[in-house]
N, C-alpha and C positions, 0 to 999 in steps of 0.2 A: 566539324559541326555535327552535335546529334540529330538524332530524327526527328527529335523533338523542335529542334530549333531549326531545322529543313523545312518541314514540315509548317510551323509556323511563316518562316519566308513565302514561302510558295502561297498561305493563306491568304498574305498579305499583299501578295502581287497580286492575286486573283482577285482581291475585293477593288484594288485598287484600278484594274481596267476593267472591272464591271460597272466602279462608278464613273470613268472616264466615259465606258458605252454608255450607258446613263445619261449621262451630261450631254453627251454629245447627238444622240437621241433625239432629249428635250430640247437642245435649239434646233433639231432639224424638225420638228414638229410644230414648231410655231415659228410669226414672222415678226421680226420686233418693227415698232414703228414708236422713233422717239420724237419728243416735243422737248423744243427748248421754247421757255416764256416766261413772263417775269412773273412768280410765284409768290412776292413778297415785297413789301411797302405800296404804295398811293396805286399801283392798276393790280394789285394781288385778285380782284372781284372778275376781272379781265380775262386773266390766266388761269382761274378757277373755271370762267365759262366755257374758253376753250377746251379744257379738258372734261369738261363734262359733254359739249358738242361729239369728242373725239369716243371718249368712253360709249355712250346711247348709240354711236354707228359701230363700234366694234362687238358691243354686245348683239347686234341686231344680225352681224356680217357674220359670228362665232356661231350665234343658233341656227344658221341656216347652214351651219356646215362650215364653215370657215372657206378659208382660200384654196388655189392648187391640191384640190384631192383630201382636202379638210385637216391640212394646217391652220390651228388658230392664229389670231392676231395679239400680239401682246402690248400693253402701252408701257414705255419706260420712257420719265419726266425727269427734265433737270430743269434747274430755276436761274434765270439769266441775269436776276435782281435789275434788272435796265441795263447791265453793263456790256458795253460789245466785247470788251477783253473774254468777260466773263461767260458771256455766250459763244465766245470760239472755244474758249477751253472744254464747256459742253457738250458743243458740238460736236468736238474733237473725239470727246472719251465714247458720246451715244456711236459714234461711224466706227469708228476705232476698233472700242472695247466691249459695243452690244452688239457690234456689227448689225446695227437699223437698216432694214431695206430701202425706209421712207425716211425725212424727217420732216419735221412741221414746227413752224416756227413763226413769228412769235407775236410779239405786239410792235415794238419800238422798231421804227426804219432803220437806225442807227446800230443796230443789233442786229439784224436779219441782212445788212449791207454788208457787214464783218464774215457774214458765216456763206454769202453769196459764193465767194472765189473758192468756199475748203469746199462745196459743194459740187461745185463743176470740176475742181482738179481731183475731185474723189470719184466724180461719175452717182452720186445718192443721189436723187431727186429729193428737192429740197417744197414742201410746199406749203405756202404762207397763207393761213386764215384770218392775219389783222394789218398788220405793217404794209401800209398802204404806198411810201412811196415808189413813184414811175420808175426808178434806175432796178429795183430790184427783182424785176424780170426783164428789164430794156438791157441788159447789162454786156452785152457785147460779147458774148462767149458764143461760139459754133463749135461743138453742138452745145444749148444749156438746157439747163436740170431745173430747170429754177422756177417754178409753179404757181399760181396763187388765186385763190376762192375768196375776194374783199375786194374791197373799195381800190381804186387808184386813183393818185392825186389828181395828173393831169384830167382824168373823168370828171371827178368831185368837182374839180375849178370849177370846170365848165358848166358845172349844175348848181356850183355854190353862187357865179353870178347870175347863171336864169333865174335863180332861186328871189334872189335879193331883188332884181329888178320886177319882179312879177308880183312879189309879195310886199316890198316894200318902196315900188316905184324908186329905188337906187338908180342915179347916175353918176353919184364921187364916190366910190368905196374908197377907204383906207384900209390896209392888209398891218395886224398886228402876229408876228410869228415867232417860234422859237427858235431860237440862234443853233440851229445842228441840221441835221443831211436832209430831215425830213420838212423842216420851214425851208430850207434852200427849194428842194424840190416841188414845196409848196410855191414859193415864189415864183418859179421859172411856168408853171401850169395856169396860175390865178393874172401872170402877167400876158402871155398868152393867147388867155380865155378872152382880158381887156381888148388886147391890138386887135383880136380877130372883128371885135366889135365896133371899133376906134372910140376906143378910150384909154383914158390913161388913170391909173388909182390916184387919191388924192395925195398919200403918200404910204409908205414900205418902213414899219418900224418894227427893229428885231427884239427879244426880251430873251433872257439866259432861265433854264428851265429853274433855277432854285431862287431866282427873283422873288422878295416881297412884296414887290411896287413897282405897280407897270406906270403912273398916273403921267411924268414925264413924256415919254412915249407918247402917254394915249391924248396929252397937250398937246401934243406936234401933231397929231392926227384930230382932233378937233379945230387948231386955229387953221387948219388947212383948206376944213369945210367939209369931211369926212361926213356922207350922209348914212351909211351904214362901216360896219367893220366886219371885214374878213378873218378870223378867230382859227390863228393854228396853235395846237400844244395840249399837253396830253393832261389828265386831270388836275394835278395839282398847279401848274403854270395859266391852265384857263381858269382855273379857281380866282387866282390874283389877278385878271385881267377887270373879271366882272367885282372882285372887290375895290379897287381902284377906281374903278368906272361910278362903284358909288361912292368912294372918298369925295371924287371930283362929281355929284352928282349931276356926270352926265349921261340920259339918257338915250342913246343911239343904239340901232337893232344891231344883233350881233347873229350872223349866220357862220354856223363852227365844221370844221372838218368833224370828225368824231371824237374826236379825243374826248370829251368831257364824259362820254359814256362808259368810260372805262372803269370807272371806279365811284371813291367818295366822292363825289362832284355837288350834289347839293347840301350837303356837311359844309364842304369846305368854304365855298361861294358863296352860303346864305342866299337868303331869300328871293335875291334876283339870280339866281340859277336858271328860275325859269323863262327868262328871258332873252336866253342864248335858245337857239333854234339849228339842231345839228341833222345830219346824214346817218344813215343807217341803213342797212342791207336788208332789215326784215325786224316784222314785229311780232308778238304772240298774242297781240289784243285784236281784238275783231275777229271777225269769221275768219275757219282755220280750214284749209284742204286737207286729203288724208292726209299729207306725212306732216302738217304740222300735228294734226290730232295724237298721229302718231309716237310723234316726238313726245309732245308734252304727256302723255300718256307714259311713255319712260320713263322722263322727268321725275313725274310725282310719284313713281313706283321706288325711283334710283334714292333720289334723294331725300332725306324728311322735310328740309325747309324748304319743297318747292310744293306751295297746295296752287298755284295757280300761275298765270303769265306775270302779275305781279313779282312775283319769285325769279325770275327768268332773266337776269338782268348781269350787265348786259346780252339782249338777246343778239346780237351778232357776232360774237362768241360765239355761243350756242352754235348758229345756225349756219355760220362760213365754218366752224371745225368741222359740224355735220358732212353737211356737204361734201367738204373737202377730203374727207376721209371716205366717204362713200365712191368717189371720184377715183383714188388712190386707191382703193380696192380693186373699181372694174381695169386700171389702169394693169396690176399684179396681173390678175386673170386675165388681160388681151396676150400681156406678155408670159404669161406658160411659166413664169422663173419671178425670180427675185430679183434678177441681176440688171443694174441698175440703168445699162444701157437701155435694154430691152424693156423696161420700166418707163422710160420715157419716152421708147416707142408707142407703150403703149398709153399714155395719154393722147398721142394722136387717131390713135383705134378709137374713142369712145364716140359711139353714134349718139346717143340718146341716153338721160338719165331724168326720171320724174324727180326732182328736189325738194330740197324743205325752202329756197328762195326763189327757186322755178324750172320749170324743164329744160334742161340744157339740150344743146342740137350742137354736136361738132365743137365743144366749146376749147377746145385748143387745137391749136395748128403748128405748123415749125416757128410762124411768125408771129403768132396771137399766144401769147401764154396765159391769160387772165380770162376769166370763164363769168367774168362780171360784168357787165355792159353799163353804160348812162341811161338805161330803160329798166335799171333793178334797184335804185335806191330811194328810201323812205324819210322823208324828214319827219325829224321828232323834239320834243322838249320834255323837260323836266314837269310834270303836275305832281306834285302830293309823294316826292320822291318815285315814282314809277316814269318808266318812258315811254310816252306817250305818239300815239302819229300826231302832225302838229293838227290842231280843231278836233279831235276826238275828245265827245266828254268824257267825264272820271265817272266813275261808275259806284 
């Protein structure tokens, strides 16, 4: 070999473990924190919020110096399309192949159930800002990883029938749900909520999410005497409930889990959209405490199409990824590291956090995983395409 062609080898090994340092460098300087969520079709507006919730607390967590001695936080997304296959194999690649300290996830129960077991047999703390059903932190693992800043079912039951009986003097609800983990789960919380009260619903009809016609169904739950209906299933399946409900012009109140906030929902439902009356974690209308001001103040800085709360939609998106990520940060800093045991130690370190849905006090424990209580959620309805508190006027 000449000198020349030494001389080049040797160059070439030199550049090539300077960029290895490099590489290796840059993920020791920052901490990744991946999202799986459904980034496209009917909740795309959902998974949009989420990630802008998550973006406004990393930008806020980055200027103030970042993590651990001021490692940044970095966001890396995959898009789950609704599919659970689809969200393990995400899941898989973010743990795997970004090696995520955190991950946060997603919308659909059915998806965020799939990716529960890689997350405990991986040790990541897994922590959930939408997918609201009971099993996906109840889920039987010691120790679990498994986190979440939203709604949960068995909670919501229990507020969706105060709700209905206070609001709409209900004593025969009938429960119309979707046929997967998360109407199961609905069902076992909303039936529940009934016995603890003694009653019984008027009746339990299930509908499959790509249904065009619930009217069937919602016959068996009208000749029954159904005086309100309990409404599970995520935008485009509560879409077809409320069109159904005016094929069969029947008019009966409909108090909904969240799902219809996810997306198109008054597009797809027409006009009587607004007469589904849902749950929600937090709203951007009305008087705002600092870190709403704050928030929204990011908002219309980050974004161009957000000039006001109007924009903001859905706002529980927003406001459980916020959170959640804020949560997940002090969680990193009790625990000194990355590593993901010690990450879930440190969601039991967290004393006190001022929030964007309210100040947390102690909000997980070994046995409490869920930092959301039956004393944090908002009902709302559809006015004039905006999400409204229910009786707030339009402005």
């Amino acid at each position: 070999m000449s000198l020349l062609q030494k001389t080049l080898v040797a160059a070439a090994a030199l550049a090539s473990t300077l960029t290895l340092t490099s590489f290796s460098a840059q993920a020791q300087d920052t901490i990744r924190i991946g999202l799986v969520t459904a980034m496209s079709g009917q909740s795309a507006k959902a998974g949009e919020a989420i990630t802008r919730g998550l973006v406004v607390a990393i930008d806020e967590i980055n200027a103030k110096g970042g993590l651990l001695g001021g490692k940044k936080l970095e966001l890396v997304r995959r898009d789950d399309e609704g599919s659970p296959a689809k969200g393990v194999v995400a899941a898989r690649e973010l743990i795997f192949k970004e090696k995520v300290a955190v991950l946060v996830g997603g919308l659909d129960t059915p998806v965020s159930m799939a990716i529960v077991p890689l997350a405990n047999q991986e040790k990541v703390p897994f922590v959930g800002p939408w997918a609201a059903g009971t099993p996906i932190t109840k889920n039987g693992a010691n120790p679990n990883y498994v986190f979440r800043v939203s709604a949960v079912d068995e909670i919501v039951n229990k507020a969706m029938l105060q709700y209905a009986q206070k609001t709409f003097k209900s004593t025969k609800p009938g429960m119309i749900l979707v046929n997967n983990p998360w109407g199961e789960s609905n069902e076992k919380g909303l039936s529940a909520a009934l016995a603890a009260q003694k009653m019984t619903p008027a009746g339990i009809e299930k509908f499959e999410a790509n249904d065009l016609d619930v009217v069937p169904q919602l016959t068996k739950l009208k000749a029954a005497g159904a005086d309100t209906l309990f409404l599970v299933g995520n935008v485009g399946p509560s879409a077809q409930v409320v069109k159904s409900l005016d094929r069969m012009g029947w008019k009966v109140p409909v108090v909904s889990h969240w799902g219809p906030a996810g997306g198109r929902f008054t597009e797809l439902a027409g006009p009587n959209a607004k007469t589904v009356h849902f749950v929600q974690t937090y709203s951007f209308f009305g008087k705002q405490g600092p870190v709403g001001e704050k928030v929204m103040k990011a908002l219309v800085a980050k974004y161009p199409d957000v000039k006001g709360a109007d924009d903001v939609t859905p706002a529980v998106g927003v406001a459980n990824a916020y959170d959640a990520m804020q949560l997940a940060a002090l969680a990193i800093s009790k625990a000194g590291s990355t590593n993901g045991d010690a990450v879930r130690e440190g969601f039991y370190k967290i004393d006190r956090y001022e929030g964007l849905i309210k100040t947390y006090v102690k909000p997980f424990t070994a046995e409490v995983h869920d930092a959301v209580t039956e004393n944090d959620y908002v009902w709302a309805q559809f006015i004039d395409n905006r999400i409204l508190p229910v009786g707030m006027a339009t402005n």
